[in-house]
C-alpha positions in Angstrom: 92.9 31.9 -34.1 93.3 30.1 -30.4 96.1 28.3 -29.2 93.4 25.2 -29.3 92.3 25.3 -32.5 92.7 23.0 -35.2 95.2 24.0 -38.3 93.8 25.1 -41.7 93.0 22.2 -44.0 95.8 22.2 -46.0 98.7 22.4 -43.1 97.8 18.6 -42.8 98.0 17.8 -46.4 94.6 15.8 -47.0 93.0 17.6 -49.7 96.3 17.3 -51.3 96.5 13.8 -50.5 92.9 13.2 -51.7 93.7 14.9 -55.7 96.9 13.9 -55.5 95.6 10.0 -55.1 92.3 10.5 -57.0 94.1 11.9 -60.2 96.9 9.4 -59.9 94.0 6.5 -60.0 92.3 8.3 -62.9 95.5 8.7 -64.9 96.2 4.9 -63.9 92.9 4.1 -65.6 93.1 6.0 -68.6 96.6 4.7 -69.1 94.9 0.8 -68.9 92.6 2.6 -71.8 95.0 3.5 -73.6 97.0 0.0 -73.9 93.4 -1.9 -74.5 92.5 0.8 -77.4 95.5 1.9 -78.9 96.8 -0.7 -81.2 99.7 1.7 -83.3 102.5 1.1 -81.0 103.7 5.1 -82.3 100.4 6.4 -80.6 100.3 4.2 -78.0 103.6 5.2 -76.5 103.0 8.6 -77.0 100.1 8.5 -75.0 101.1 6.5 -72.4 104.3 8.3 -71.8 102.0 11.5 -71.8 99.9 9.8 -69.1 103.4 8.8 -66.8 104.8 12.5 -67.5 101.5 13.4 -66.0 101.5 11.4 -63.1 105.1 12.3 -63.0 104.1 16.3 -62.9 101.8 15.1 -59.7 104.1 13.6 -57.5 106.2 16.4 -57.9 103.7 19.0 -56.8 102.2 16.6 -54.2 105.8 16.6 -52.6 107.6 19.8 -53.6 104.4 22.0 -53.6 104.0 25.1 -51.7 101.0 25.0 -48.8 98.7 27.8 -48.8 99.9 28.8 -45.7 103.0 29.0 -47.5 101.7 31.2 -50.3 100.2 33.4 -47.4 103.7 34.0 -46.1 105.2 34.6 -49.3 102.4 37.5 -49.9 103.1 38.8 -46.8 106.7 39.5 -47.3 106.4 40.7 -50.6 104.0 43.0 -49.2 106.4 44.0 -46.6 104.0 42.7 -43.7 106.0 41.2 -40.8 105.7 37.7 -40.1 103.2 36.1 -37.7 104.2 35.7 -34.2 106.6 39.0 -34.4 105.5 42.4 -33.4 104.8 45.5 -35.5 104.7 48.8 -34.7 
């Protein structure tokens, strides 16, 4: 890759940003589904706690998740291949 080129996709996070958000809004919907269905107060909290725990689960790997770039390094050492940016040989 040149020194001008842009980074891969996922070093600036959008496609994470765009499931991350898009799964969050679905979640937030079938949650408002859930409270306008569900009329057993035992189900309904069940559900809707499953719904938060999921949204929960998202956040977590939105913020804490590893990059593919990351997962690329963590290959490479495991492989024993040195590091970009430091000579072989």
């Amino acid at each position: 890759m040149s020194g001008g080129g842009r980074p891969p996709v996922e070093v600036t996070w959008i496609w994470r940003r765009v499931f991350t958000y898009l799964t969050s809004l679905a979640n937030a919907g079938l949650l408002a589904a859930v409270i306008a269905k569900v009329k057993d107060p035992r189900h309904l909290a069940a559900l809707g706690l499953a719904l938060v725990a999921a949204n929960v689960v998202l956040a977590t790997l939105y913020l804490a998740g590893a990059t593919v770039t990351d997962w690329a390094r963590i290959a490479g050492a495991a492989r024993g291949l040195p590091k970009s940016g430091e000579g072989g040989s």
